[in-house]
N, C-alpha and C positions, 0 to 999 in steps of 0.2 A: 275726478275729471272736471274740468274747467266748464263753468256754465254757458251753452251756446246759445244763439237765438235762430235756430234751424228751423224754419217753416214745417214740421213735420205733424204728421198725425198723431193722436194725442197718444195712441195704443204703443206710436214706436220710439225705442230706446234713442239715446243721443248717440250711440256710439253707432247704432246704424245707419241714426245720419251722418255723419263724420263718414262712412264706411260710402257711400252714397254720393257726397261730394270727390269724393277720392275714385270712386267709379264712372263720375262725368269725366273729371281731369286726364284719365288717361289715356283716351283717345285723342281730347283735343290737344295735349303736349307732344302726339307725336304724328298730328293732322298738319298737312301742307297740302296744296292744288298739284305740285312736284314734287318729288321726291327726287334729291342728288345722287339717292345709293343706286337707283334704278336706271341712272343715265346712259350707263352702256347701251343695256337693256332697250332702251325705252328708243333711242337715235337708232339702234338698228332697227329695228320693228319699222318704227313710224317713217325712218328715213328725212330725221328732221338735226338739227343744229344740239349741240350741247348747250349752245348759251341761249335754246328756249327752255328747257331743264331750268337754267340758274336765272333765269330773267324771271318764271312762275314763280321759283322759291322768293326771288328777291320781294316780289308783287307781295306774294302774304303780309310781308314783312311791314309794306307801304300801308297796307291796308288794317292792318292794327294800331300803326301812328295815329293812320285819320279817322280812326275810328275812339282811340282813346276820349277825346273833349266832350263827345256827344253823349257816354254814356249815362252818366247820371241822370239826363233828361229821360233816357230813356226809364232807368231802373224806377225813375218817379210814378211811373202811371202800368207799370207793369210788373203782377206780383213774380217772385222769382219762380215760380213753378213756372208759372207760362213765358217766360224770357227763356230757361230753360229748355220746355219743350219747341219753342219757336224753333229758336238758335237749333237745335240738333236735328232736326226737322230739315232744316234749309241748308243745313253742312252735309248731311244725308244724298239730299239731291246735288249737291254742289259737286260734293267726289262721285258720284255716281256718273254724273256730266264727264268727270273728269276722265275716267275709266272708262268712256266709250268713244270720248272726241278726238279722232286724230287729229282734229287741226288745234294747233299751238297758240293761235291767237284767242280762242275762245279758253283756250288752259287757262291763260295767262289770266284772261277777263274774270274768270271764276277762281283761281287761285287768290287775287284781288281779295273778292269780296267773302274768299275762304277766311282769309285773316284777319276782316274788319270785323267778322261776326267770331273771329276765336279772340278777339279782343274782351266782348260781355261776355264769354264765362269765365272768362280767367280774371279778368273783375269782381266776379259773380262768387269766384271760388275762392279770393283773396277776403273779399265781406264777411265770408260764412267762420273761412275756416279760421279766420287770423287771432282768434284770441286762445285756438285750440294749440295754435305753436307756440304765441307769445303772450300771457298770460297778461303781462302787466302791458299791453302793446308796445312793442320798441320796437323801431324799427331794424337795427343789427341784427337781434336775433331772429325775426320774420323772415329777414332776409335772407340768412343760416341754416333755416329749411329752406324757404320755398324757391332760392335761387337754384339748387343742385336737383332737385326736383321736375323743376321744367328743363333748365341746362340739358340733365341726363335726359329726360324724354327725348329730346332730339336726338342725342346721340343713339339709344337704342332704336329708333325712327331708319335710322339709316342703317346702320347694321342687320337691318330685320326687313329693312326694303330690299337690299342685296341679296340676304339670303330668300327672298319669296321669289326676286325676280331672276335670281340663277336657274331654283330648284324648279318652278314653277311658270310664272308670269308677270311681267310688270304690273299689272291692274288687277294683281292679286294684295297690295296692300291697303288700294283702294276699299276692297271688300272687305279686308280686315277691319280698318277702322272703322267700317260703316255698319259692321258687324259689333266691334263696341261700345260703338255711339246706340244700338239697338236696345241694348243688355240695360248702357247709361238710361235712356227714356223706359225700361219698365219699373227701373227702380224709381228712378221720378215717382211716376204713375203710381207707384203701388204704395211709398213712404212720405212724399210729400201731402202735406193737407192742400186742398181748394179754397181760394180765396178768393173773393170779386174784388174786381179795383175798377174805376170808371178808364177806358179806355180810350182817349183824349191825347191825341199825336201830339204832342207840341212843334207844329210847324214852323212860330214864328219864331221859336227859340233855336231851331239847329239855321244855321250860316250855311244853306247847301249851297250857296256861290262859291265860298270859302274852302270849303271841303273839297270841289271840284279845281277849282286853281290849284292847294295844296298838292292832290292826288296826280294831279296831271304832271307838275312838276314833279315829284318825287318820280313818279313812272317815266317818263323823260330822262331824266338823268341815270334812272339804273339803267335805260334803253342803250344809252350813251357808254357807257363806262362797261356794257355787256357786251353791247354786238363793235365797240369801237374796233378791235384789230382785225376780229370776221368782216367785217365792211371795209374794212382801209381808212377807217375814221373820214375826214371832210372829203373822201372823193364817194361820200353816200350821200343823197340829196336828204335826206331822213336823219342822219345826224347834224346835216347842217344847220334845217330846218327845228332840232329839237334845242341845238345848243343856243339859238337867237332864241329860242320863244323861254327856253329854263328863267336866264336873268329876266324878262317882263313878265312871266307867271312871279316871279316870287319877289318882283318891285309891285303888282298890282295886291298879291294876297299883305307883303303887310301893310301898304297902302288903306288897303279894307280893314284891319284888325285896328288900324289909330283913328280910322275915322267911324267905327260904329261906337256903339253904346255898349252894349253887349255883343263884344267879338266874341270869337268864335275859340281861338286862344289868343293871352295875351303874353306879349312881348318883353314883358320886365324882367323874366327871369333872364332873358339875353344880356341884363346891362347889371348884375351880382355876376362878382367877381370870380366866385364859387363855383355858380354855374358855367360859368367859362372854362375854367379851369378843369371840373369835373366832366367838360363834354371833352375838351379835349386828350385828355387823359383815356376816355374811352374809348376815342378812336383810333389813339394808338395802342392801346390793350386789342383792339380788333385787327386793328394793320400786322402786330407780332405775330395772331393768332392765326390771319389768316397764310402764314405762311406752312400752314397745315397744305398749302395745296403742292408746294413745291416736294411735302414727302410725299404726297400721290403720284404727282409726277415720276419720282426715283421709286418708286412701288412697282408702277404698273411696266416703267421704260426698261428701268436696269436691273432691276432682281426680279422681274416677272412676277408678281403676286397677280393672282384673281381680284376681281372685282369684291366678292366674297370676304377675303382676308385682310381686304384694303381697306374696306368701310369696317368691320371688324374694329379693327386696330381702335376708331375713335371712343371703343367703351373701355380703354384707358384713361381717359379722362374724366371719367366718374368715378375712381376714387382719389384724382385729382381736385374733383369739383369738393368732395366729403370733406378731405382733408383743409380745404382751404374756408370750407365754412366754418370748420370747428375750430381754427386758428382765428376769424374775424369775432368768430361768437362768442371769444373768452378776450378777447384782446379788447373788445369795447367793454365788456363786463368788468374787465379787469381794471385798465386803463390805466396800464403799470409804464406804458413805455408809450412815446410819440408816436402822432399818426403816420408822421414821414418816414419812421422806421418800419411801419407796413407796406407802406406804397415802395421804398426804397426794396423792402426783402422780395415785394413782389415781383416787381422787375429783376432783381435778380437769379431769380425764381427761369427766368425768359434767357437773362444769361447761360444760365448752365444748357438751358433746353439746347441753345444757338451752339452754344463750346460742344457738346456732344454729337449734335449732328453736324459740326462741322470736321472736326474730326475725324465723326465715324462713318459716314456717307461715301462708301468706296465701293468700289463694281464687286466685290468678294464679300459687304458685309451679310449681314442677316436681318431675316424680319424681326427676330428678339432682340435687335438693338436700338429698333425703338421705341420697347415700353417702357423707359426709366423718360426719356423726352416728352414723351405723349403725359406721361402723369405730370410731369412739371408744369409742362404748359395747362392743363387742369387746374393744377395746382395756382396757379399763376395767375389763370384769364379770371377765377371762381372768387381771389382775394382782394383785386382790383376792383372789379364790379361789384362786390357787396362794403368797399370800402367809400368809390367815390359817388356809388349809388343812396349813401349815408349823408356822405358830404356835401353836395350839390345842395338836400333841401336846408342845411342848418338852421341856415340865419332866411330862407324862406317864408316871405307871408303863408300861409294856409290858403290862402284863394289865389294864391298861382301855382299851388300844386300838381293842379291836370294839366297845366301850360307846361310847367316842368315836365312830366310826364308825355307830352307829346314830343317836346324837344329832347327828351333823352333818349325816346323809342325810334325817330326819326336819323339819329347821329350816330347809337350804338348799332340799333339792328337794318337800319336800311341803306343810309350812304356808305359808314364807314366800309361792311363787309364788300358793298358791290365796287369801292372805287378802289380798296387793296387788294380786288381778287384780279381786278383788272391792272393794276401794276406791274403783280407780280406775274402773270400772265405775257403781259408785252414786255417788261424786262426779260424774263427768261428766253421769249423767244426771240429777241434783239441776240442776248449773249448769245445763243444758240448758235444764231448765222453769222455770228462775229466767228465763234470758236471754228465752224466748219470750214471757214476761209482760211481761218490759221494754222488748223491741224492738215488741210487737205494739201499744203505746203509743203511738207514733207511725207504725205502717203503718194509713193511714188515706188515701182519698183526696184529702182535705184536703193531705195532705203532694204536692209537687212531682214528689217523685221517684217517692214509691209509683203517683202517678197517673200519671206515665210509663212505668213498668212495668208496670201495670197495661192500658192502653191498648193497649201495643206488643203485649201477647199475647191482649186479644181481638181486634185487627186479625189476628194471623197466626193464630187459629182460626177467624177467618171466611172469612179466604181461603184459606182449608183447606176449606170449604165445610162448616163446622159452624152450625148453628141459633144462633139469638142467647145463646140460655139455655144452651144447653149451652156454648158459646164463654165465657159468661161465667163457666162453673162450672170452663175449664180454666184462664183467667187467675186466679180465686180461689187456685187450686190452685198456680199457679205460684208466685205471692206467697208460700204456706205453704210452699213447698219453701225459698224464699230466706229465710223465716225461722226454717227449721229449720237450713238450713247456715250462717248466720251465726249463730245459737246455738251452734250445736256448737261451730265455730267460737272461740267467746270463751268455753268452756267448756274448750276444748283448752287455750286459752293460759295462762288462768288455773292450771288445775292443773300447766302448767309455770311456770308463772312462779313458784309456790309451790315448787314441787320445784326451781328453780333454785337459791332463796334456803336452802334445807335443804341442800344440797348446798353450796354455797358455804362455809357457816358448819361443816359437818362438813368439808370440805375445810382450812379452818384448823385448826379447833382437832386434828385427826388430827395436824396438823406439830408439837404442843409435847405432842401425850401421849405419856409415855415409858412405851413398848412393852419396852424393852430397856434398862438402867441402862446398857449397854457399848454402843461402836460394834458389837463382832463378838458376833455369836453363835452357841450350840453346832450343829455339824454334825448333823441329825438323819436318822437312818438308816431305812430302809421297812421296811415291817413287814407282813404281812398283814391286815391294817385296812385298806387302802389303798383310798383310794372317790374 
């Protein structure tokens, strides 16, 4: 085994420490302030909005960005046993908070600062463990474990929040975690050695003006792109009010980052070509991806799945995630073929996903026809991210690595997903009331068919022994269900059938842009940036 430098006590083996860091990791890969599987769940109970659910989740997300820059200051003055016990200590109380507060603004405010502090152990556990994955550090292969590792944590996160809060309770996964965040702090305690370190905050070195412009804009805009079609967008004094203040929070923070000495991050990775390129690419790896909600939608509308078998479904994408690492992880080792013909097969990879459900998404299909989709897109979203998660730092100075790091954790995990979940959202339900104008054109008893549907169901509400008028007000009713799901329906297809042909055409042109003048490229070594 590969020599680690584990803080451990002198009596214990490496491998239990190895066994130790692997025991913190697994609560906080599948720790958030919200949980999305619980949403049903959670909106009936508290009698609160779905998009405070996705506005908590998004919060974590923000709060791991603005947390990434500061940690090394911290790790400086604090040995990792007690950064450890801190952090799980105050995640502890955090979901605890979470599990008892019905009110959603305080969710949100501690889902926040759930993610800023699941930032330093997953820092903490990228330090520890990273020479135990990649021996000679590189960053491809680092990336080949530990991206499908967290990836899946989420996914089983949510399949396992569904099933606690079907069988059970929503604020039963709260206790789960916090049950093995418990387990994670005795192995601390009992494996790690005691170390003193002079405990000396450095105050002057974190930018907390900076942090709080950052944080406010990011939360602002997921505010914005969440609650926009629940509010009616500008006719809410609150998104008016958020979308004037976004552009002068984020004129003033970089304002602050070129005129201090030591910003908070700095801005050069904005102006590598690289980086450009590799943020954008991410966003759209997340815009494809997030059309994960559109099969929810035809899940829950038109073939009736549970809550249960719907979140379910996303632990298909964990042996999408496997498969696409061990394709990145021999293809940089190998480095037999161009990068563009990775990024090219990955998206094509998104193609097929698109061709399949677009095709196969009819009121008769089945829930088994989308596990060959859900792997792809696994497959897909797992080879992109570890590819241009590569590429972005290439040609990178080493001291704007954590700038990188804040700006990819900012683009991938917190605008991208909130502003394409909100697209696809308001597009579907645009096509929606497009479609029901159109089809409601011809549902008229006049038509043959309507009048037979319409017939068959006050017949079976009479002999249910309902009154005429009310029978007839349940087949009315019928009729508006069938033409709300074949709206959806042809609202689903379309916005795939659009995302197919996007995809298609970036899928080409990805194979003749030259990523790399050379077939090989340079070995790039990990670094603590590592997200």
């Amino acid at each position: 085994m590969v020599k680690l430098n584990l803080p451990l006590r002198p009596w214990v083996p490496q491998w239990l420490g190895v066994v130790t860091m692997f025991v913190v990791m697994l609560p906080i890969i599948m720790l958030n302030g919200t949980y999305t599987g619980s949403m049903l769940e959670v909106s009936n109970t508290l009698g609160i909005l779905s998009e405070d659910i996705t506005m908590g989740y998004y919060a974590a997300a923000a709060g791991m960005a603005v947390a990434y820059p500061i940690i090394p200051k911290i790790r400086a003055i604090a040995t990792p046993k007690t950064l450890l016990l801190t952090d799980l200590l105050l995640q502890i109380i955090l979901s605890f908070v979470c599990a008892q507060v019905g009110n959603m603004d305080i969710t949100i405010i501690c889902s926040f600062f759930i993610g800023f502090l699941k930032a330093f152990i997953m820092l903490e556990f990228i330090i520890q463990i990273r020479p135990f994955f990649s021996p000679k550090n590189v960053r491809s292969e680092f990336y080949a474990y530990f991206y499908p590792i967290v990836f899946s944590g989420g996914q089983i996160s949510m399949a396992l929040t569904a099933q606690l809060a079907y069988y059970y309770q929503w604020q039963y996964m709260y206790y789960f975690t916090i049950l093995l965040m418990l387990i994670a702090i005795i192995f601390i305690l009992l494996f790690f050695r005691y170390a003193k370190r002079p405990m000396r905050i450095p105050y002057k070195d974190i930018d907390g003006r900076s942090m709080f412009i950052i944080a406010a804009a990011l939360l602002f805009s997921i505010y914005v792109f969440t609650y926009g079609k629940t509010l009616d967008w500008f006719d809410s004094t609150k998104i008016k009010v958020y979308v004037f203040a976004i552009p002068l929070l984020i004129y003033l923070f970089v304002q602050r980052q070129r005129t201090q000495e030591k910003p908070y991050v700095s801005l050069k990775p904005l102006h590598h070509h690289k980086s450009i390129i590799g943020y954008t690419f991410m966003v759209l790896v997340m815009f494809f991806s997030a059309s994960s909600s559109l099969i929810t939608n035809y899940l829950n509308s038109i073939i009736k799945v549970d809550s249960v078998h719907a979140n379910s479904l996303s632990l298909l994408l964990i042996p999408g995630f496997i498969m696409g690492a061990i394709i990145c992880f021999w293809w940089f080792r190998w480095q037999r073929w161009r990068f563009r013909f990775l990024i090219s097969g990955g998206m094509f990879c998104y193609v097929i996903y698109l061709a399949i459900l677009y095709f196969g998404v009819t009121p008769y299909s089945t829930y088994e026809m989308l596990y060959l989709p859900v792997f792809l897109r696994g497959l897909a979203m797992m080879s992109l991210f570890i590819a241009f998660g590569v590429y972005v730092v290439e040609d990178l100075d080493p001291k704007l690595m954590l700038s990188n790091a804040f700006f990819l954790i900012s683009f991938r995990s917190v605008l991208a997903p909130a502003i394409s979940a909100s697209f696809f959202s308001n597009a579907l339900y645009h096509l929606q009331m497009k479609g029901i104008n159109t089809l409601s054109e011809n549902m008229v008893l006049t038509n043959p068919v309507t009048s037979t549907r319409y017939t068959q169901a006050l017949n079976n509400a009479l002999t249910q022994g309902h009154g005429y008028n009310e029978a007839s007000q349940i087949a009315t009713n019928s009729l508006y269900t069938i033409l709300q799901q074949q709206s959806l329906l042809l609202g689903i297809k379309t916005i795939i059938g659009y995302l197919l042909i996007t995809a298609l055409v970036i899928a080409i042109v990805s194979a003749f842009i030259p990523f790399h003048k050379t077939l090989k490229v340079a070995v790039v070594k990990t670094g603590d940036d590592m997200v």
